[in-house]
N, C-alpha and C positions, 0 to 999 in steps of 0.2 A: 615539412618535408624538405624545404630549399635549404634549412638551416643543419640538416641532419645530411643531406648531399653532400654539400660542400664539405663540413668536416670530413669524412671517410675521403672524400677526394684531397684533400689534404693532405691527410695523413697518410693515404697510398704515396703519393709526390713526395713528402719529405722520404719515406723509406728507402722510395726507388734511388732518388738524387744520392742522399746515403751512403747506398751501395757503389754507385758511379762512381763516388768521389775517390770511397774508398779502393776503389780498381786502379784509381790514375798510378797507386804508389807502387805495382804489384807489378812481376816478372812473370810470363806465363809459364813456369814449369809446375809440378806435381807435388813440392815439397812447398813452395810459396803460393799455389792457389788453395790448395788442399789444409796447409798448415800453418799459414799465415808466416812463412819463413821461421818458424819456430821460435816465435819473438814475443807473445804476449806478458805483458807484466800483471800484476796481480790485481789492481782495479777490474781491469778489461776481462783478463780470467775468470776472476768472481764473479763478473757480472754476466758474461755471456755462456760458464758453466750452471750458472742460475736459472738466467732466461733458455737454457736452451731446454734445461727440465720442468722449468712451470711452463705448461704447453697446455692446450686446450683440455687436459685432461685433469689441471688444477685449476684453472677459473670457472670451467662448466662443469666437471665430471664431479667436482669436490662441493661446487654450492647445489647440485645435487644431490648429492649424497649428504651432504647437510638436512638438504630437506626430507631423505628419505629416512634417514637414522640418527641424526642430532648431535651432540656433540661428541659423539662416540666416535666420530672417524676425525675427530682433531689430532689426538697424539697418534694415531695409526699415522698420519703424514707428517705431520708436525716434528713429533720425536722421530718418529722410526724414517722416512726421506732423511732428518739432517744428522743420525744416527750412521746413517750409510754412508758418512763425509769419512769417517775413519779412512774406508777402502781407496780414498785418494794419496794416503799414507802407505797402506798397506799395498796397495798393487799399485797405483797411478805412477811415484816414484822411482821404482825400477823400471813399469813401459818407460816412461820420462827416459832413464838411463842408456836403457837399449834403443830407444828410438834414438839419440841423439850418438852413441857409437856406431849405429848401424845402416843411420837414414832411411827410420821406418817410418812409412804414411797410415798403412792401413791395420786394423786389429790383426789381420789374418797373416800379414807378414809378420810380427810378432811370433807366432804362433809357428809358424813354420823354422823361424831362426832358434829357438827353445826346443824345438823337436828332432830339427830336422826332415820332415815330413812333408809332401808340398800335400798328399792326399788329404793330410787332419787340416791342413791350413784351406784347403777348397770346400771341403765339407763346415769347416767353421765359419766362413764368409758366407758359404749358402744358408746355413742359420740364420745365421743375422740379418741376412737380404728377407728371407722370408717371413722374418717373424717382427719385424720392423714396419714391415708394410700395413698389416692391423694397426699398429701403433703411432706410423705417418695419415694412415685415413681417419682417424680423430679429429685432426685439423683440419682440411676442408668440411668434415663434415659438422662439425661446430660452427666453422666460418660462414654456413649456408645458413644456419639457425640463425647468425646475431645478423646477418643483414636482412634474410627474409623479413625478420622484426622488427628491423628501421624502414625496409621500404614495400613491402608488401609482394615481395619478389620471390621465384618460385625457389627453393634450399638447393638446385641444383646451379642455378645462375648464378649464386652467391659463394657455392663451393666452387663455381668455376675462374673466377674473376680473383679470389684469392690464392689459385691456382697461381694462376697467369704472372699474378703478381708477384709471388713468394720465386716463380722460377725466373724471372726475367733478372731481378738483384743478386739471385744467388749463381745464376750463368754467367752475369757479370764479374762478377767480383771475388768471386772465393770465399775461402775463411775472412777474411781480411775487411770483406763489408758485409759478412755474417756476423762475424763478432762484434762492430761498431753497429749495427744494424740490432744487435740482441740488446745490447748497453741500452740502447735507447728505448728500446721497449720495453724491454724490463720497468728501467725506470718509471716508463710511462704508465704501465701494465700497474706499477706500485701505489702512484699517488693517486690514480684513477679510484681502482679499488676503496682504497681508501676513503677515498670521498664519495663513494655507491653507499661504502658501509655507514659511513656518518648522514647520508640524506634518511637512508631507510629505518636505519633508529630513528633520530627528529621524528619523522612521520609517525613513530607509533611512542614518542614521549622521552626519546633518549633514550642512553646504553642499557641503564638500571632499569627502567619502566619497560623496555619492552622485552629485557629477558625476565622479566616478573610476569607479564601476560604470557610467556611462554610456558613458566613454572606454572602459573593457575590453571592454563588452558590445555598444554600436552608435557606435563614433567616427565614423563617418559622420553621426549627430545635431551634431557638433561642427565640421563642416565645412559649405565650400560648394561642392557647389548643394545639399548635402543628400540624405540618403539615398534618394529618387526623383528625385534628378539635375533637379529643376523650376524652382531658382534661376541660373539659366544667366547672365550677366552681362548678357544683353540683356533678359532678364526682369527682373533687378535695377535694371536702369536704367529701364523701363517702370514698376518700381512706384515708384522714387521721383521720378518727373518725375510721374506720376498725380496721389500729393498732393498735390505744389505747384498744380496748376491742379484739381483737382477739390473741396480740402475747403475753400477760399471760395467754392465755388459751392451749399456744402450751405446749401439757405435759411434752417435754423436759425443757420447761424454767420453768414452773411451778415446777416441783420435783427439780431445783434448790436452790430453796427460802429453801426448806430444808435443802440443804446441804452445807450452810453458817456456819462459824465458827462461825458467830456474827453479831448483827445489825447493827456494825461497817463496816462488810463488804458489807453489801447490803447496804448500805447509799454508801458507797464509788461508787460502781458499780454504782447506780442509776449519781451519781455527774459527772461521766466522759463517760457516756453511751453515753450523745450527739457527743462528740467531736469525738469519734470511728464511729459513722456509718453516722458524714459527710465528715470523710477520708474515711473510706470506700466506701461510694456509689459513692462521686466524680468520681472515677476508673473506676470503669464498662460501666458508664452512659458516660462520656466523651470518652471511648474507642468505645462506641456505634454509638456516634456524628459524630467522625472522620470516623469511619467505612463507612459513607456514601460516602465519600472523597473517599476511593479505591472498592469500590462494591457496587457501588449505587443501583443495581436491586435485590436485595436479597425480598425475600416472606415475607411473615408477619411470619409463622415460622420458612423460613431459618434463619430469621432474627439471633436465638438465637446461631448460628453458628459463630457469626461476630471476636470471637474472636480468635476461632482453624483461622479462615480463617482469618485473621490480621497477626498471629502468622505467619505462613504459606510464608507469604509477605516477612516481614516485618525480623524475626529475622534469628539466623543460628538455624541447627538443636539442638544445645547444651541449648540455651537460647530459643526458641521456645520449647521445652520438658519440661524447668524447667519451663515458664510462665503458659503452660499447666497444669502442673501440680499445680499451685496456684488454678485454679479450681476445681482441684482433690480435694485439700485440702477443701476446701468452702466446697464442696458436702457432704464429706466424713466425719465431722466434723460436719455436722446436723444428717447424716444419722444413725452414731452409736451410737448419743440421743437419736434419736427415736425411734430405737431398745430398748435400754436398758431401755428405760419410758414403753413403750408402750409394754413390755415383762414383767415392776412388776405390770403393769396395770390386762395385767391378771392374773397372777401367784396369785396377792393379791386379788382383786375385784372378776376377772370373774370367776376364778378357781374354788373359795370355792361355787359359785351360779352353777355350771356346776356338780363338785364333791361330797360336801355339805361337804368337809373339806379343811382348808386352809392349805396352799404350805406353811411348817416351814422352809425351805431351798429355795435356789435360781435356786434349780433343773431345778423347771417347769418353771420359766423364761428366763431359756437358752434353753432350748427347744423352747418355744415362738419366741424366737428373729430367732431364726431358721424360723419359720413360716413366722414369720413377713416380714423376709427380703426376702422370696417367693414371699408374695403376693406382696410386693411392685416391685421387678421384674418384676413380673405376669403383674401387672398395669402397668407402665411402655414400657412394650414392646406392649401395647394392646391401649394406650393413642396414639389419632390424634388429639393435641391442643398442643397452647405454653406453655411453661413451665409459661408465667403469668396468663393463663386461667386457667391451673391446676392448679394452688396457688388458684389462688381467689376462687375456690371452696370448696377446703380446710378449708381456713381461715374464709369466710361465716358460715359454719355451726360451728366451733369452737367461732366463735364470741357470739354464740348465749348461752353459756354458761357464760359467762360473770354475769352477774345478780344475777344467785343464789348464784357465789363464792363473787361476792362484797355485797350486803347484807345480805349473810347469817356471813360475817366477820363482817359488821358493823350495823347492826339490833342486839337490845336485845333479843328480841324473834322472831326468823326466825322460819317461817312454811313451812314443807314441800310439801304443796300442793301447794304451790306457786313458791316455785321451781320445781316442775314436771311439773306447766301448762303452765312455763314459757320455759321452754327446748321444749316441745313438741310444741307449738304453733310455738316457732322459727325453729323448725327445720321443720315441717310441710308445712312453708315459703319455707324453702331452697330448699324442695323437688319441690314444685310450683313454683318455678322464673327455676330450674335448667330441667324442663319441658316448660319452656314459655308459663305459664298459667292465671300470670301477670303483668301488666304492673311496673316498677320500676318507672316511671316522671320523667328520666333522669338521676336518681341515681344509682349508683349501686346498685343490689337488697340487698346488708348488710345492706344499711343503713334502709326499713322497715322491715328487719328481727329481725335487733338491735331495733328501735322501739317498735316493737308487742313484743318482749323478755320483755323488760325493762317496757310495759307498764302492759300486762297481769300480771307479777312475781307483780308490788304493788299492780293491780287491786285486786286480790287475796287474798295477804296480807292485805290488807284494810276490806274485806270481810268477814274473818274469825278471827277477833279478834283485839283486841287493837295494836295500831301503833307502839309502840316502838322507832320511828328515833334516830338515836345518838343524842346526844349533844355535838353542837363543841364548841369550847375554841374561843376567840375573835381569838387568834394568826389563829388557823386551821382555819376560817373563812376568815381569810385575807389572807392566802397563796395560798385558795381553791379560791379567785379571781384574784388573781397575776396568777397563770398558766391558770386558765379560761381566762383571757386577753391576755396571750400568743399567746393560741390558735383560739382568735378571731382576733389577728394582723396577725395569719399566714392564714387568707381567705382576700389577697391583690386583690381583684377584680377589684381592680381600672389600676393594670400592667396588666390586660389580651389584648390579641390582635398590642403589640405594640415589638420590643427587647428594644429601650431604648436604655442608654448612655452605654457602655464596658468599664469594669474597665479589666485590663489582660486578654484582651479575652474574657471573661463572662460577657452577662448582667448585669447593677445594680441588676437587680430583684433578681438573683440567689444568688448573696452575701448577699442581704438581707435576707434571708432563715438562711445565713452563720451566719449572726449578730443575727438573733433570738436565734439559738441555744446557743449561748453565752450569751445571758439573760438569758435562762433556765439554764447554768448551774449555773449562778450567783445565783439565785431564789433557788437552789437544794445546794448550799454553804450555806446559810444564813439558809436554813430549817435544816441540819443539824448541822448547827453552833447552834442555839438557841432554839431547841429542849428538853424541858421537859424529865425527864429518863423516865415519864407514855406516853409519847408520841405513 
């Protein structure tokens, strides 16, 4: 117990000092706390656009889901998360441009300078504020699980204390010891894992020997849809059309794209995005699989437990506290993005519509983050669902924003009535599926919330004046079908219902996921290689 204290005290103290250090370099205005002065180069971008998305909902919600349906939800993150790297090309690049001619902090300024509209740009901050909040209470409430697990302490002390913690760094310091603060987690968050996955194979005979007992014992973990029969091919396709429109709309990723040093760096990011989140997910998902091997009977949401309780097994107290604590890191590492987004959200957007003057300092967004990280507690200790219900509800309504930021970037003349009837119509959806009022055909309700979004927002536009569509270049034309083909080779319907031949343990099917990824990065080398500077 004294060997498992100390660590977690540790590693609170290096994060906090961290944070400090990185405040000493920092200017208190809204453009340097908020945006790290728009200065990150692409190590630090990569890594803290990384860590700021593997968040409690990838080390615990994914080796849950491991455990509940097997390797079925591998490529659903694996591909389809570092599938969604495009859109840092695709939309991140022109925010990138317009934030940097315009000195935009917040999504929702954005939004308002594309429109003209400050009512679409209020209404689109209130999204985000609201629907973010499901998705910031993940983290404490994961964070109450892994220490409950280390000290026998009750899930709300433990969501409180990483509270405390995650706000005190992130009030200090900004972007600036968020982003040095993510780098290090990340990292840590990676070799940690790493070495959970390597103890808990050993224990049951190594990588080969123990996805063979998996194969004798539940080969239905090794197919799809997965031994609750939940990954049906239309769900498969729901969740990977999800990412692509939902994790640019998470406003920690989004206020990224601003604070690029260069297009050079978001190119970069985008080119090595895939190969990060199918090491990454490998870990969770695999530690999930195995999990069934020593606690078969776990609930659908003990499930997301699988890993305090592996740890627990499996390592001593010194290397169980620090694998632990990789968690911590994932959590903690989304969690003080979304403070800090989601506190210039309102400080900038909702402030001046409440006040009817705008916050010239970072005052009132450190107070926010205060707030913020309330009510995600609040939620938090008040949530009875898995940490992947509470996502998908989350990301559902975020997805629904999607449309007006993609063509109000690539339309010549975007209206804003068209993006207001398109936010409200989809979100109007969300409220109705998240009542069970109706039916999805099997889909997850994103995929007609995405629909009615996407179809209302041209209906509209078509309605009220001349079309405008871009004009693309033969080259954009041919690219925008090379990753459209991508994404049609990754609905392999034809592997569903069978495992198939084991290469190392894993299905062909899974590696094939492996192998897509590595055409998309090829595909994202060649775009940035022969790229036009109007590009």
């Amino acid at each position: 117990m004294v060997t498992r204290l100390l660590v977690i005290i540790a590693y609170f103290l290096f994060v906090l000092l961290l944070g400090l250090l990185a405040k000493s370099r920092l200017k208190d205005s809204p453009s340097q706390y908020f945006l790290a002065g728009r200065s990150l180069g692409s190590f630090i971008l990569l890594g803290t656009m990384a860590a700021t998305n593997f968040s409690a909902f990838t080390v615990f919600g994914a080796s849950g889901a491991g455990y509940r349906d097997g390797l079925s939800f591998f490529p659903i993150m694996a591909f389809g998360t570092g599938f969604m790297a495009l859109t840092f090309w695709l939309v991140g690049k022109r925010v990138w441009r317009a934030g940097r001619r315009h000195d935009l902090v917040t999504p929702a300024e954005l939004v308002e300078r594309l429109y003209q509209h400050r009512g679409l740009a209020g209404l689109f901050a209130l999204v985000m504020v609201v629907f973010t909040v499901p998705y910031l209470a993940l983290q404490p409430l994961a964070g109450g699980k892994v220490l409950a697990q280390l000290f026998g302490i009750p899930n709300w002390v433990g969501a409180l204390l990483v509270t405390l913690v995650i706000a005190a760094y992130t009030l200090r310091g900004g972007l600036k010891a968020v982003a040095w603060t993510d780098v290090f987690q990340g990292l840590l968050m990676l070799g940690l894992m790493i070495a959970a996955l390597a103890m808990v194979a050993e224990a049951q005979g190594g990588w080969s020997a123990a996805f063979g007992k998996v194969l004798k014992s539940q080969p239905a973990l090794l197919e799809r849809p997965g031994p609750r029969g939940v990954y049906t091919p239309a769900v498969w396709f729901s969740f990977m059309a999800l990412w692509f429109f939902c994790d640019p709309m998470f406003p920690q990723l989004f206020q990224r794209f601003y604070s690029a040093r260069s297009e050079k760096a978001l190119g970069r990011t985008m080119l090595y995005y895939p190969l990060i989140c199918t090491l990454v997910f490998t870990l969770p998902i695999a530690l999930g699989v195995l999990g069934r091997l020593s606690a078969p009977d776990l609930g659908a949401k003990a499930a997301d437990n699988i890993l305090p309780i592996l740890m627990t097994q499996v390592a001593g107290d010194f290397m169980g506290a620090l694998v632990l604590a990789a968690g911590l890191a994932a959590l903690m590492s989304t969690m003080d993005s979304q403070l800090l987004t989601l506190s210039s959200i309102f400080s900038r957007d909702l402030w001046p519509l409440i006040s009817g003057r705008k916050a010239e300092s970072a005052l009132v967004g450190r107070v926010f983050v205060l707030v913020l990280a309330a009510a995600g507690l609040l939620t938090a200790l008040m949530a009875n669902a898995t940490i992947l219900e509470l996502g998908l509800t989350a990301f559902t309504g975020l997805a629904a924003l999607f449309p007006t930021v993609l063509f109000g970037l690539w339309l010549e003349r975007p209206r804003p009535w068209a993006g207001l009837a398109s936010i409200l119509a989809g979100e109007a959806l969300v409220a109705a599926y998240h009542f069970k009022l109706l039916p999805a055909f099997g889909f997850l309700p994103a995929v007609p919330v995405m629909a009615v979004s996407l179809v209302v927002y041209l209906a509209v536009h078509l309605a009220t004046g001349p079309v405008g569509l871009p004009r693309l270049t033969p080259r954009q034309a041919g690219f925008s079908l090379a990753f459209g083909a991508l994404f049609v080779l990754a609905q392999d319907y034809w592997s569903w219902g069978q495992v198939g031949r084991l290469w190392l343990g894993w299905p062909l099917w899974a590696w094939y996921f492996v192998a897509l990824s590595g055409l998309q990065m090829l595909l994202s080398a060649l775009l940035l290689k022969t790229r036009p500077a109007s590009d």
